[in-house]
N, C-alpha and C positions, 0 to 999 in steps of 0.2 A: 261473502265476497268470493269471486270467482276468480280463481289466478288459473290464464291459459301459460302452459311452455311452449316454449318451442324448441329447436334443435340447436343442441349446441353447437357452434362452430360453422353455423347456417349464416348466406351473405349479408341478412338483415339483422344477425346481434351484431354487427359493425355499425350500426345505428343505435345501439344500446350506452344510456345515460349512465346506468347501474346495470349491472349484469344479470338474468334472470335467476341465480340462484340467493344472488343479495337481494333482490327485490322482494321475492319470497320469503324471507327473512324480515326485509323491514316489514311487509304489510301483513306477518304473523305478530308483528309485534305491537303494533299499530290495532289490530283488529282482538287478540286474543283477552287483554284486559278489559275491553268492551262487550265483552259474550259476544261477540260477529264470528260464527263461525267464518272457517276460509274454507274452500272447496279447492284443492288443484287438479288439474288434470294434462297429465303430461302426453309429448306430442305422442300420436302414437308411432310414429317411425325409430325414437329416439332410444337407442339401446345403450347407453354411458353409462358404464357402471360409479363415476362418480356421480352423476345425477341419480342415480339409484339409490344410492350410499346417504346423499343428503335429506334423500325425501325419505326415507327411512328412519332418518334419523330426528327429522322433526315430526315423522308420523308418531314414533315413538313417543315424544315427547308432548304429546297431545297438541304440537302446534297447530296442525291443518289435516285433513283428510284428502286422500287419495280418490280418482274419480273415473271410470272409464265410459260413463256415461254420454249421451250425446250431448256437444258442447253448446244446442239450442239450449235443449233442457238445462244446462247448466245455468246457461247467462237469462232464463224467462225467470228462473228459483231466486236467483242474485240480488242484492243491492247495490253493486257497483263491481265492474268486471279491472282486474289489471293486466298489461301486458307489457313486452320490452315495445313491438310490431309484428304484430300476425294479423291475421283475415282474422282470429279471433272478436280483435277490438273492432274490427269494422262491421262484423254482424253483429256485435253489440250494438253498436250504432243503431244500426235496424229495430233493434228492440227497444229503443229509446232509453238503454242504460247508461250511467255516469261509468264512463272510461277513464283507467287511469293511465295514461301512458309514460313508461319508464323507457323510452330515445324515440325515435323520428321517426314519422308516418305521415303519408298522404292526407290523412284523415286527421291530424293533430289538433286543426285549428276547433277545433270540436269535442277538445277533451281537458281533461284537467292534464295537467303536464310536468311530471317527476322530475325536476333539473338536478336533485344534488339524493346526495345521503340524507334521513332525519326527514325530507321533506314533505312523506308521504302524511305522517301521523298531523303533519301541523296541517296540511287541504283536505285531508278523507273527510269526506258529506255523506254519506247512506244517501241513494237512492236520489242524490239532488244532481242534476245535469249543470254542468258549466254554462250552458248555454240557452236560451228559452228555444222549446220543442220547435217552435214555430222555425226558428234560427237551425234548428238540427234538420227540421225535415229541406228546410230552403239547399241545405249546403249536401245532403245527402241526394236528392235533385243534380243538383248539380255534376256533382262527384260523376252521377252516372251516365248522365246526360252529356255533358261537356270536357269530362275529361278522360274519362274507359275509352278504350281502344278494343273494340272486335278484335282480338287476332287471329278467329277462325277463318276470316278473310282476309288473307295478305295485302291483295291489291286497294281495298278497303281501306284498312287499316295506315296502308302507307301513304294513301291518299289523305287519308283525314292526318297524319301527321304532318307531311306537307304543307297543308292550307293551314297548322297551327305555328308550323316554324316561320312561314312568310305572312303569316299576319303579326308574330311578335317581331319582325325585322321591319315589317312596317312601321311599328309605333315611334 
């Protein structure tokens, strides 16, 4: 299992269910009685010495291994990627891997979805997607198709947000 981090104190742990160093925790716990190894690989921005401290402290303890690998290769190795919301869990997607996501993502309706403490050990599947491929590739479609915003083009970009805000004022 592949656990991405991200930063702590970044605007999207404000969408976090469980916070990424409990998460880490439950799905070592979750994964380590089952021989699944965990793979983590923390953000590389991310200089906190208490996230250092912790993952230290469960590398120690043989809970999971440390990773600076590229995080393709990580999530192609994987049977199922976790995250709180990163671009992590969304190129998993791509890869066609079972996401577990621990708080709120654009990408949600397409993963399995951490709501509480305990919750992960009772849904963890290896390698089974929440959703039929068929269903992931329609909504990954989608995803890019109809709701990415270019913002390399301002004019673009505010155009096409426009025509999204007066079509739902239409309905």
């Amino acid at each position: 299992v592949f656990v991405g981090l991200q930063m702590p104190g970044d605007a999207v742990q404000q969408l976090a269910r469980i916070s990424m160093l409990d998460m880490l925790a439950e799905v070592a716990a979750a994964c380590n009685p089952r021989g699944i190894p965990v793979i983590v690989k923390r953000h590389p921005k991310c200089t906190s010495g208490r996230v250092r401290r912790a993952l230290a402290r469960g590398v120690a303890a043989g809970q999971y291994k440390l990773s600076t690998a590229s995080v393709h290769s990580l999530i192609a190795g994987s049977c199922a990627v976790c995250v709180v919301n990163s671009s992590v869990g969304a190129e998993a997607l791509l890869h066609e891997k079972p996401v577990y996501l621990f708080g709120a993502a654009e990408y949600q309706h397409v993963c399995y979805r951490v709501e509480a403490r305990g919750e992960f050990a009772k849904i963890f599947r290896p390698y089974e997607l929440p959703v039929p491929p068929d269903t992931l590739r329609r909504f990954l479609h989608l995803l890019r198709h109809e709701y990415a915003v270019d913002v390399t083009d301002p004019a673009s970009a505010k155009a096409y947000i426009w025509r999204k805000v007066l079509a739902h004022a239409a309905r």
